[in-house]
Every structure is written in C-alpha cells, then in structure tokens.
C-alpha positions as CSV (number, residue, x, y, z in Angstrom):
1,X,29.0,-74.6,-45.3
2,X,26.8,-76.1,-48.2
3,X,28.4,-75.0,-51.8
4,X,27.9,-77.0,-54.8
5,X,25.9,-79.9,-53.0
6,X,29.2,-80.4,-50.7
7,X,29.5,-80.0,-46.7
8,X,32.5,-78.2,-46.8
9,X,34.5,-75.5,-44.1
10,X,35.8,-72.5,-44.8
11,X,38.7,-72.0,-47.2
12,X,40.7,-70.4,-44.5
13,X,40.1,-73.5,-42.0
14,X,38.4,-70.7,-39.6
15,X,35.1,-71.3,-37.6
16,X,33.6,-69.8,-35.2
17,X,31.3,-70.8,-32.1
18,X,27.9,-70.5,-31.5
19,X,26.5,-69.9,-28.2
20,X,23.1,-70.0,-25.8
21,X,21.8,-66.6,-25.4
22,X,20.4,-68.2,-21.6
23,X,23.3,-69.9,-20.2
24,X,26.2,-68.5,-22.7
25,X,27.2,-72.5,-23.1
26,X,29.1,-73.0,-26.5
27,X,26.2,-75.0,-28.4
28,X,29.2,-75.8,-31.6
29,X,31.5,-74.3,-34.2
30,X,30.5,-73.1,-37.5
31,X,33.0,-72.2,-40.6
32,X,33.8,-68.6,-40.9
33,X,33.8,-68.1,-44.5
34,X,35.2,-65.0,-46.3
35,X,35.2,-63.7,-49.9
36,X,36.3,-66.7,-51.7
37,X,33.8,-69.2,-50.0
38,X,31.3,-66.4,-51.3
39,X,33.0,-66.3,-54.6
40,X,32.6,-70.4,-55.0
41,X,29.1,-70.0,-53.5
42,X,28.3,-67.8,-56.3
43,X,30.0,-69.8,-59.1
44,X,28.1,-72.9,-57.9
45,X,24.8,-70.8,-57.9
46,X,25.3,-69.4,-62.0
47,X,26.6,-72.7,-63.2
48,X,23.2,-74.3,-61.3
49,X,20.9,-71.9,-63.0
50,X,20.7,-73.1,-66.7
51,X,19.5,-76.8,-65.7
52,X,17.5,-75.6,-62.8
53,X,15.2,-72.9,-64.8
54,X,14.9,-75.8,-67.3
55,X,12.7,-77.9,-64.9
56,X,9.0,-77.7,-65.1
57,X,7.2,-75.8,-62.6
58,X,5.6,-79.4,-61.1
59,X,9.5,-80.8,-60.6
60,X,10.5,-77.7,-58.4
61,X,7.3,-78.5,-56.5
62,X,7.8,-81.8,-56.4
63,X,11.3,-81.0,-54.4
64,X,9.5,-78.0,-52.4
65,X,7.0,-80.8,-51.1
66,X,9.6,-83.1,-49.9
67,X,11.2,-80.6,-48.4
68,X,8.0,-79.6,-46.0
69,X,7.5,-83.2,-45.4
70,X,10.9,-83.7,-44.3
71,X,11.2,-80.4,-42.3
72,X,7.9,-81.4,-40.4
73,X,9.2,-84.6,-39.9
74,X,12.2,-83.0,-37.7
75,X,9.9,-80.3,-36.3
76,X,10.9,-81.2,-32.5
77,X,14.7,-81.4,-33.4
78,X,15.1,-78.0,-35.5
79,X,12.9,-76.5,-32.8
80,X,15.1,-77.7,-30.0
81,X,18.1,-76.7,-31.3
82,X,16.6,-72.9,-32.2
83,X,15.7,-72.5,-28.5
84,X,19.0,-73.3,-27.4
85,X,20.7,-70.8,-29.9
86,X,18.4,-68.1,-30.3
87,X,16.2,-68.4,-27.0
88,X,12.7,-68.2,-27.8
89,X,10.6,-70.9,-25.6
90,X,10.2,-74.2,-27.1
91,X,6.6,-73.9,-27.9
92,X,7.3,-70.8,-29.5
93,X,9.9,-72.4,-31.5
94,X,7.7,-75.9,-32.5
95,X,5.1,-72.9,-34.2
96,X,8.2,-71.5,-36.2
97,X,9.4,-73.9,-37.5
98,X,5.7,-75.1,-38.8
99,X,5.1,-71.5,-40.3
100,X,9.1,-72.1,-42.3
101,X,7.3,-75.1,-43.6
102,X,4.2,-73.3,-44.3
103,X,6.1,-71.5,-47.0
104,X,7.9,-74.1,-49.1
105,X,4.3,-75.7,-49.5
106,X,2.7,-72.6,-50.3
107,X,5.5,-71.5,-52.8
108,X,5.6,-75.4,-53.8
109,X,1.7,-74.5,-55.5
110,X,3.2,-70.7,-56.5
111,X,5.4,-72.3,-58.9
112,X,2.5,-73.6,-61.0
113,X,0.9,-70.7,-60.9
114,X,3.4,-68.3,-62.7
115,X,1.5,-67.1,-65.5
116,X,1.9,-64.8,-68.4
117,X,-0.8,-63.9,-70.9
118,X,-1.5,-62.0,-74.5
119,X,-2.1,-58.4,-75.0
120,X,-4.5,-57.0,-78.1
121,X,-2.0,-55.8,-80.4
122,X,-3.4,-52.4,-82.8
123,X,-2.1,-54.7,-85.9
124,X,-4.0,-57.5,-87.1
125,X,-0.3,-59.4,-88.1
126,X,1.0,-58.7,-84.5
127,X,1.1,-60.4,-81.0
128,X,1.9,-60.1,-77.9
129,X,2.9,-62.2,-75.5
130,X,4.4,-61.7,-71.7
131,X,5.8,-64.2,-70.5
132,X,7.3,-64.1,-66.8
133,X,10.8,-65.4,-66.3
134,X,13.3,-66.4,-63.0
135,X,15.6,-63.8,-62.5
136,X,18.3,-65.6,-61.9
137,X,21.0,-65.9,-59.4
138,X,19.5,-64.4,-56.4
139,X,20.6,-63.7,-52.5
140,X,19.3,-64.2,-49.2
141,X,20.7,-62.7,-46.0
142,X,18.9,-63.2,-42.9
143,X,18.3,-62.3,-39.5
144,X,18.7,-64.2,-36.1
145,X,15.5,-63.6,-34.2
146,X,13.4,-66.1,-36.2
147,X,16.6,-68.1,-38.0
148,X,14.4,-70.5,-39.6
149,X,11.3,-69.0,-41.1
150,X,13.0,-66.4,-42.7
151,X,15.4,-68.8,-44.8
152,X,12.1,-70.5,-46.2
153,X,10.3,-66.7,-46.4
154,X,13.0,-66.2,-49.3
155,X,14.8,-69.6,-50.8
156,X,11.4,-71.1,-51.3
157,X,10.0,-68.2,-53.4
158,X,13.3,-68.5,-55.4
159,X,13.3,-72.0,-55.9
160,X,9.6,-72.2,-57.0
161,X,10.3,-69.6,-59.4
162,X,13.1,-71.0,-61.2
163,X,16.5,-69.3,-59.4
164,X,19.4,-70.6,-57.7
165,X,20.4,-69.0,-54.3
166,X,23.1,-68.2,-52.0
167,X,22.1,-67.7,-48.1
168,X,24.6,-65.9,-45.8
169,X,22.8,-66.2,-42.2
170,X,22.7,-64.4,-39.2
171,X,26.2,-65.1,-37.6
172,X,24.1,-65.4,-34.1
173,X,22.3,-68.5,-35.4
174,X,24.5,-70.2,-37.7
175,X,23.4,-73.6,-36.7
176,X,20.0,-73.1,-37.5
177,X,20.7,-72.3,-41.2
178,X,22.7,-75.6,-41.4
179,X,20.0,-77.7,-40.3
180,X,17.7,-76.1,-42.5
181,X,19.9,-76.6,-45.3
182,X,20.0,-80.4,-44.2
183,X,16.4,-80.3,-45.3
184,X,16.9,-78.5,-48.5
185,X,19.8,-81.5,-49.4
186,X,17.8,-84.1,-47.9
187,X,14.7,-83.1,-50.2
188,X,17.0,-83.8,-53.5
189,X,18.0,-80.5,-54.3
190,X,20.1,-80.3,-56.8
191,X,23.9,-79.2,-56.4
192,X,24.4,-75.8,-56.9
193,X,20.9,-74.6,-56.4
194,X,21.1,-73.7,-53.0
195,X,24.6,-72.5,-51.3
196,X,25.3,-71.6,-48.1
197,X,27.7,-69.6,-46.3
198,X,28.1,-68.7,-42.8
199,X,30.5,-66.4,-41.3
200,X,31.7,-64.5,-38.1
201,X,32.0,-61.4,-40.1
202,X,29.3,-60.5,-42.7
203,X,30.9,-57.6,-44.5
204,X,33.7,-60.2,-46.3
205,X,30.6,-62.4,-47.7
206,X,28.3,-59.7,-48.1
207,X,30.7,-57.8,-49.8
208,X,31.2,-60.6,-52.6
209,X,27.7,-60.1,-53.2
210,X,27.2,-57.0,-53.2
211,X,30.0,-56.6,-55.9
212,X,29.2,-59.7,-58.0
213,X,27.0,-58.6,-61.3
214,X,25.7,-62.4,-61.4
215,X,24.0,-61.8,-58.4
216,X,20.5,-60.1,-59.5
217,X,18.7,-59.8,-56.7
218,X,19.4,-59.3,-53.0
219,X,16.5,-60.0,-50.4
220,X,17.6,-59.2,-47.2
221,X,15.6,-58.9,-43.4
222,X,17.4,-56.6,-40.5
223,X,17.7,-53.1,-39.3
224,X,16.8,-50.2,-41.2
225,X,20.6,-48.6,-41.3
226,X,22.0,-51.8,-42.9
227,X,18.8,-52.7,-45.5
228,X,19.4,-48.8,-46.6
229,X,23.5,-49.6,-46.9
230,X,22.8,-52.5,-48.6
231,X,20.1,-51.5,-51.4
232,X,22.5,-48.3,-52.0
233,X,25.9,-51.0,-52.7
234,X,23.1,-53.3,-54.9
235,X,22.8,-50.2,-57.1
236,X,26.5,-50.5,-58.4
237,X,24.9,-53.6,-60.0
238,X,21.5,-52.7,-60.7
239,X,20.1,-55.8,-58.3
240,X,16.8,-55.8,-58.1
241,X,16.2,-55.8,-53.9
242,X,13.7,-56.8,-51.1
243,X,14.1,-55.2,-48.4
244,X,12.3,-56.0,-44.6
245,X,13.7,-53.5,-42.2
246,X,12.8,-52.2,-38.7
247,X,9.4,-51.4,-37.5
248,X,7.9,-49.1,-34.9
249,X,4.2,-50.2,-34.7
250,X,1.4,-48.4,-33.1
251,X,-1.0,-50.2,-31.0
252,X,-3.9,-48.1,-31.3
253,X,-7.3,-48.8,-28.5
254,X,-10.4,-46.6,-29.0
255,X,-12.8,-45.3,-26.5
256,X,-15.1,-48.5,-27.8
257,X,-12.6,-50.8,-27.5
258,X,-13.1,-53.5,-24.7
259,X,-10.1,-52.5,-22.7
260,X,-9.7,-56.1,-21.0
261,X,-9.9,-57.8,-24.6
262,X,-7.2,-55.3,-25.8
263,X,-5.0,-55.4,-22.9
264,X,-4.8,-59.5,-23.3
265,X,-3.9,-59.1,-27.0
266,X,-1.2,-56.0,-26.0
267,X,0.6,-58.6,-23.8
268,X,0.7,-61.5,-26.7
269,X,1.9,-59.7,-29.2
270,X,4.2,-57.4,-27.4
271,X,6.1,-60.1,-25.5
272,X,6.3,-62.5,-28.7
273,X,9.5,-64.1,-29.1
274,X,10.9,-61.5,-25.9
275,X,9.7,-58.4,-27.9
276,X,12.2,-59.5,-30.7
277,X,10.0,-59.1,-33.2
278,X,9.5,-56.8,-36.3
279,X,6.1,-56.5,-35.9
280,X,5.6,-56.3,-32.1
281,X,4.0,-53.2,-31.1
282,X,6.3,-50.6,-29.9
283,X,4.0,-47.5,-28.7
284,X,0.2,-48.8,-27.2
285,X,-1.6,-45.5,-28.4
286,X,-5.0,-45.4,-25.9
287,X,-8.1,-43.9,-25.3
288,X,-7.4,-41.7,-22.0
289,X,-11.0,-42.9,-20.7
290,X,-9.7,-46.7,-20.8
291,X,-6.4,-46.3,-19.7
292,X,-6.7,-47.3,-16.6
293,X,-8.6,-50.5,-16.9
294,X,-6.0,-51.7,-20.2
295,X,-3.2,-50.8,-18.3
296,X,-4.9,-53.1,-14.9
297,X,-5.7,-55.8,-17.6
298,X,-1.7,-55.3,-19.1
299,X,0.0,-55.3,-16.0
300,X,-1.7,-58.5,-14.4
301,X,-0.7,-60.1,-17.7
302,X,2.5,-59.5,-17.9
303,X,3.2,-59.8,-14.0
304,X,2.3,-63.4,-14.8
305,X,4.9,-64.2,-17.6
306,X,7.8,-66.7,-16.7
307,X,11.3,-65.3,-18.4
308,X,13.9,-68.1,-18.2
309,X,15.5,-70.3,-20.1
310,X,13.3,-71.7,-23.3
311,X,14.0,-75.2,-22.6
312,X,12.9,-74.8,-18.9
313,X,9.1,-76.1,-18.8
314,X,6.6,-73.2,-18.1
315,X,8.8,-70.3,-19.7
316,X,7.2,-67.9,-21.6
317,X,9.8,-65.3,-22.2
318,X,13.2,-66.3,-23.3
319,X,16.4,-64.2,-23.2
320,X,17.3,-61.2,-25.7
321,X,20.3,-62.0,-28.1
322,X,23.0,-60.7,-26.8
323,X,24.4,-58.0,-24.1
324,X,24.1,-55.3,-27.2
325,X,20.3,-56.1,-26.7
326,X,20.1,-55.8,-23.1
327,X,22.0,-52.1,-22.4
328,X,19.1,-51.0,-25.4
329,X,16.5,-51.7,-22.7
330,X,18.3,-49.9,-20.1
331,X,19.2,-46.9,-22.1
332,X,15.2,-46.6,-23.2
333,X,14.1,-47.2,-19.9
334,X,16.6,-44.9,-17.9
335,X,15.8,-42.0,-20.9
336,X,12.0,-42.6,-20.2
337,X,12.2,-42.1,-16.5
338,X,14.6,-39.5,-16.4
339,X,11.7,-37.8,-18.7
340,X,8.9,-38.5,-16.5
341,X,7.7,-42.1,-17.2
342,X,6.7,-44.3,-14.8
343,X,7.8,-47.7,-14.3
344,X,4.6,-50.1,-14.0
345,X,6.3,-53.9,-13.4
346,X,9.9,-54.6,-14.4
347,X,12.5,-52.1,-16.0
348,X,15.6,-54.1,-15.2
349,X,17.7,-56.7,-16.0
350,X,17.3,-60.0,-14.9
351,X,19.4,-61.1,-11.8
352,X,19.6,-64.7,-10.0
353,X,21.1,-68.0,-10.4
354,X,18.9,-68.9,-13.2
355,X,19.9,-65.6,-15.1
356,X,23.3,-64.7,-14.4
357,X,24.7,-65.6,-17.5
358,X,22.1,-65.1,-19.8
359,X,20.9,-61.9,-21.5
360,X,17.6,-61.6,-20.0
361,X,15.4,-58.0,-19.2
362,X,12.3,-58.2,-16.9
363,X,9.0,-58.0,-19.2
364,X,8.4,-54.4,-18.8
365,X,5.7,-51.7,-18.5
366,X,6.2,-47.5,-18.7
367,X,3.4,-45.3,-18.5
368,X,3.2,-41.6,-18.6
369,X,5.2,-42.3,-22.2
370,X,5.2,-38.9,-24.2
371,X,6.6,-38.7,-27.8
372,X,9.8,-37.1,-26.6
373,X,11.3,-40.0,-25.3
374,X,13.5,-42.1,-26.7
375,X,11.8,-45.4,-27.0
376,X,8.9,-43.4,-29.2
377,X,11.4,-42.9,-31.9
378,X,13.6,-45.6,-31.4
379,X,12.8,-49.4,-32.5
380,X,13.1,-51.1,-29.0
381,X,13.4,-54.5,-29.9
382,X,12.8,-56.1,-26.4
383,X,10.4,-57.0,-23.9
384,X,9.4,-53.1,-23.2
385,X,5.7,-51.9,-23.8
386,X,5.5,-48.1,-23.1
387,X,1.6,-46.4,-22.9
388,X,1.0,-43.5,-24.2
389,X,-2.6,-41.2,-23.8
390,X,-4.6,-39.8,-26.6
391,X,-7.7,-37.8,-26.6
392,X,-9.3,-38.0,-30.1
393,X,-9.2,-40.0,-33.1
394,X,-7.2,-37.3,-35.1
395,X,-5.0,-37.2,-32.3
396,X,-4.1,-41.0,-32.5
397,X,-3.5,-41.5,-36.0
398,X,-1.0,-38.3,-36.0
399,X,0.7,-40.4,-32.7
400,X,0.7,-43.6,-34.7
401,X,2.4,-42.0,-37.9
402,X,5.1,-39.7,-36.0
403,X,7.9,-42.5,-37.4
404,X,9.9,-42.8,-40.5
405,X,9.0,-46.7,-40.2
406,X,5.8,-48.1,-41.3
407,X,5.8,-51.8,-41.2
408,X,2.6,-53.0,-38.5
409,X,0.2,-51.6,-37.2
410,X,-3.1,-52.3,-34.6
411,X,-6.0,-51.1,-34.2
412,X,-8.4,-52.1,-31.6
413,X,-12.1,-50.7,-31.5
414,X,-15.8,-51.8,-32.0
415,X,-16.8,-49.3,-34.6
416,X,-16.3,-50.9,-38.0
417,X,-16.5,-47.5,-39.6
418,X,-13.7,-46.3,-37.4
419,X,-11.7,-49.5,-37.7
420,X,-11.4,-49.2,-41.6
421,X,-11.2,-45.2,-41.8
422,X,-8.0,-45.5,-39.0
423,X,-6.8,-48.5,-41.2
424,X,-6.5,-46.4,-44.6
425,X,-5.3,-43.4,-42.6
426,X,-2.1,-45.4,-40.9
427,X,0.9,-45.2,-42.5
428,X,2.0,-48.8,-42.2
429,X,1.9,-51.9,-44.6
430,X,0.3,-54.6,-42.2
431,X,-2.6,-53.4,-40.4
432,X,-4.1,-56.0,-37.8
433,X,-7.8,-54.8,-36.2
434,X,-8.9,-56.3,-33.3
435,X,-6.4,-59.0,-34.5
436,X,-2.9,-59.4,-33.3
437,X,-1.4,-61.6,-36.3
438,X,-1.8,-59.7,-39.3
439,X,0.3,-62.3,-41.2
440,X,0.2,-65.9,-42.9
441,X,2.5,-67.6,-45.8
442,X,-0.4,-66.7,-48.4
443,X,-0.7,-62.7,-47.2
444,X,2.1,-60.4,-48.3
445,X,4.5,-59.2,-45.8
446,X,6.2,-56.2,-46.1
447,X,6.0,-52.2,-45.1
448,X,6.7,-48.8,-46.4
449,X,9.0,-46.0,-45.3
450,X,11.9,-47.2,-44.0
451,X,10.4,-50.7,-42.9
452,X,11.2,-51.6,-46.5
453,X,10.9,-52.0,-50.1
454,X,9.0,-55.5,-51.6
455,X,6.5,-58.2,-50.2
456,X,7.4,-61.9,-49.1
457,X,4.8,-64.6,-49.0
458,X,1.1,-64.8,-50.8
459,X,1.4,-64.3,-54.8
460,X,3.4,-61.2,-54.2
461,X,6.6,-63.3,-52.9
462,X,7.0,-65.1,-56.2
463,X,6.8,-62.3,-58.5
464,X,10.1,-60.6,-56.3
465,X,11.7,-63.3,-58.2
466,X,10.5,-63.0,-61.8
467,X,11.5,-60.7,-64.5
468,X,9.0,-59.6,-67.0
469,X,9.6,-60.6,-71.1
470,X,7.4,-59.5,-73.7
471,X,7.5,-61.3,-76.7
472,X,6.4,-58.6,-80.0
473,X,5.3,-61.5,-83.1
474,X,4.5,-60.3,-86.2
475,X,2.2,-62.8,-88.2
C-alpha cells in the first residue's frame, strides 16, 4: 500500500493474491488492509491537505504533467500487466492506459481554470465575491474492468483542484492500482496527498470511510446496488458523492439507418473490453424492415472475433472476470431461450485447452428477444448482444426507456430531425448517434436514474471537487 509517501503492507501482515482471469496463474500478492490501514490512510490524507491546497494552481499542474509524461513513458508495461490481470487484449489495454493519461493532462489545464467571479450587489458599499474552494479530503473507490483509467477519471480531478485522496481499488486488480500509484510517486507527489489501500475485503476499508467525517466526498464507479448502499452510509456524514453505476443502453437503428454500417458499429461497441463495459449496449432496438440485413452484417462480425487470452497475438475478446461473471451469461441465455429466443452464434462457455481455466463465454447473439426476458432488465455485463423488433418510432423510444438505468444510449439513423428528436426523448445521460464513443477526457461522463448521480471528465469533473464560498464585503 502507498500511505503517507511510504510503500508499506498491511498492518495485519495479510495479503492477498492476484490472479489471470485467462489462465487463473497467480500474477503476485497484494496487502490486505483493514480498518486501521484506512484509518492511517485517512490521517495522512487531512494532515496533507493544509500544504497541498496552499499550492498554486500551476504547481499541481506542473506535478499532473509529469505524471502523464511518466505514465506514457510506461504505456507498454502498465498495459501488459492490465491484460494479464484483468484480461482485456493488449491493444485494447495500450488505448486505456493512454485515455488514464488523457485525464491527468486535461485536469492538469482544469486546475488553472477554477474560476470564481463578482456578483452586483443592491448596495453601493457592498460586494460580492464567489470564490470556489477544494473540498477537501476526498475518496475514490474503483472498479476492475478498466483498473487504470478510472483511478486517473477521479484522483486527477482531485488533485487539480486542491484535495488530497485516498483510493481503495477493485480487489480483482490490485496490481494495477499499485503501478499507477508508482506514477503518481514517481511524478513528485507529495506525501500524504495520495494514499492507497488495497484489500481482499472492501467492507473493513470502505467502512472507515464511510464513517470518517474528514472524508468529504466519496466518488465511487460499480453496480447500481452498492453505489445506492454507499451514497445512503455517506449521508451519516453529509459527503458530498459521485456516483457511476450500472447501465442498460439501448441501441436504437431506424428504418433509414444503413443496416450494414450499424451492424459494424453494434459489434464494436458491444464486444469492447468482452462486453464489460458500462456503456456497451445491452438491448439493439431495430427497425423490423432491416432486421434481417443488421443481424447478417452482426453475425458475420462477430463469427469473426478471436476470444482468448489478451496476450495471445490476434485476440480480440478476452475473458470475463471471474466464474460470478460467467454463470450471468448462462443464466441470461438459458432464461432467454426457455422464453423463446433464438440463439444466432455462441451462447456458451468457452471449452478447449486454450480455455479451460479461464473464465471465457463465446461472443454471443439472441434474437427473437422480447422485454420479458431477463437480459432486458438485467445489466448483462458480458459478451451477449440480444435483438429486439420494433415497428415505429414511438415504439422504440418507449423500448429504449423501459429501465430504471439511464447511463448510454445509441441511436443510429439518417434523418437528422429524427436523430435529435429520439436524442432529447431518451432517457439516458450519453447519447452517441451514428457514433459508438460518446465519450472523451474533456466531455462529461455520467447518467441519470440509477446509472448515477455527478459527471467525471470535461469542466464538470473539477467542479465535483469544489465547494462554493461567497465572500459578502461591505465597503
């Protein structure tokens, strides 16, 4: 663990090890820390803050800066290690770990751009003035699917604004946090400023916290049910919270839409990072008159994918996480059969020498999905793309919004009228048209509903991390 600008284990002398979601080969050991690592985490973080909020805006840039040159400078290395621990292909992780980067250089200019400004007072002797201010100690608690981007989504926003943090990781991907925090130490960061504590068992850490009124603001990416547990135990404390949960998003192809062109896009974004992503579409909504033709164009896509191991060269499809991950897939798929789906290609797990002892799930397509099913309500998660039919536009949208979740959505069509009057009438915070990666480090990410509360990257990322002052002067 990092605490205080030391490499240190766990108090208790515990680790735990970390293992290859493709072969199950024990990659290392990291320390399983507990309530009073989390405790000296936290202490290092307030005693931190006074000297770090000091700094000028152009010194926490400075140290954001090196730390993009640095990470950059180890791109290969931190990739290669996240495919063996998390699974994702190498390419896939080399573009990661450049979008991480991407964010400590765009919050590395944020920080100079914090502004407050003066308000017209009724009184000729008064003035006021707001001025925005770092809130202070703040938490990060991430997820495993892409272990190094989402560390930099949060700790660079704090930084740049003038907090100190404390990062419990995924316990999946403990080893990608470390070497991320290698960059952070590497860059000059000062002790205290940014703590780290990984651990077996996140309920001890998180706990700590949770609990801990010093702690004013929790930001936290993962699953719907613990986001919701989480921003209800912040309350106790009044934390402010950020909160990027599940997503269920509607992939949505008109009558207009050029099926082939759609189809190619379905198969990208749907099979990105083995389905294992928030945003990755998780119902394809479509014209019944193109049906056909997308699901031709889908199929001979997808047929063409190489799952295997992410360091193996020509693998495009890596393994899910775990064995959790893989009964999902066969729960969703048996439930939509049993209800009168059709499997298309795949629709089982992966079995051979090269997958045996991995967690891997052949790329999958259902069609004849209808909105009973279980995959229609519940967030997959995997490399599953079920097809749905629609008839109209009213029809589609009322589809696309049957979900409590509303982080991504896509829209696929030719009519520029219909692309921006289905945009406004989704439910969802990201909307991508004829456009499969709605996102960037200088757009704000985020949803509504139970896909969250907040936004991370773009101007909107910064200001999570700044509490408002006004200033009344009488003359």
């Amino acid at each position: 663990m990092y605490i205080d600008g030391q490499w240190r284990s766990a108090l208790s002398g515990n680790s735990f090890d970390s293992t290859n979601p493709a072969t199950g080969e024990v990659l290392g050991t990291a320390p399983d820390g507990g309530r009073a690592d989390a405790r000296a985490a936290i202490d290092a973080a307030v005693a931190a803050l006074p000297a770090w909020r000091a700094k000028t805006a152009y010194e926490r840039a400075e140290l954001l800066i090196a730390a993009h040159r640095i990470m950059m400078d180890r791109q290969d290395d931190l990739a290669t290690l996240m495919t063996r621990e998390q699974g994702k292909p190498l390419r896939m992780a080399r573009t990661e770990v450049g979008y991480a980067a991407d964010f400590l250089l765009w919050f590395a200019e944020e920080a100079k751009r914090v502004y407050g400004e003066v308000i017209p007072s009724a009184r000729a002797d008064q003035r006021f003035v707001v001025l925005q201010q770092p809130v202070g100690v703040c938490a990060a608690i991430t997820p495993w699917n892409y272990p190094i981007s989402m560390i930099t989504r949060k700790v660079a926003p704090a930084l740049a604004a003038g907090c100190t943090s404390v990062l419990k990781p995924a316990e999946q991907t403990p080893l990608c946090a470390i070497e991320t925090f290698r960059v952070f130490a590497d860059a000059g960061v000062p002790p205290g400023v940014v703590n780290l504590v990984t651990c077996a068992d996140p309920e001890p850490v998180a706990g700590e916290i949770l609990a801990d009124a010093s702690v004013r603001k929790v930001s936290f990416t993962g699953s719907t049910e613990i986001g919701k547990m989480i921003a209800s135990r912040a309350g106790g404390t009044m934390k402010r919270v950020s909160m990027e949960l599940g997503g269920h998003a509607p992939f949505l192809v008109f009558a207009d839409a050029d099926p082939e062109h759609a189809g190619k896009g379905a198969a990208l974004v749907k099979f990105l990072n083995t389905g294992q992503a928030c945003i990755c579409p998780n119902r394809f909504i479509v014209h019944r008159s193109i049906a056909e033709p997308f699901l031709a164009t889908l199929r001979a896509r997808v047929e063409k994918l190489m799952p295997g191991d992410g360091m193996a060269k020509g693998t495009t499809v890596g393994p899910l996480i775990d064995d959790a991950a893989l009964k999902k897939m066969e729960r969703q798929v048996a439930d939509a059969t049993a209800k009168g789906a059709e499997v298309i290609t795949g629709g089982n797990r992966l079995r051979g020498t090269v997958f045996d002892d991995g967690c891997f799930f052949a790329p999958t397509i259902l069609s004849d999905v209808t909105p009973d099913m279980l995959i229609c309500s519940e967030e997959t998660f995997g490399p599953i793309a079920p097809v749905m039919v629609f008839d109209d536009e009213d029809e589609a949208i009322r589809l696309a919004n049957s979900t409590s979740y509303g982080l991504a959505g896509y829209i696929y069509t030719r009519d520029i009228s219909r692309a921006l009057r289905v945009a406004e009438a989704l439910d969802f915070g990201m909307i991508g048209i004829n456009d499969i990666n709605p996102t960037s480090a200088a757009v704000p990410f985020g949803g509504i509903k139970d896909s969250g509360l907040g936004r991370e990257g773009a101007r909107a990322g910064i200001a999570e991390y700044l509490d408002t002052k006004v200033l009344g002067i009488a003359l």
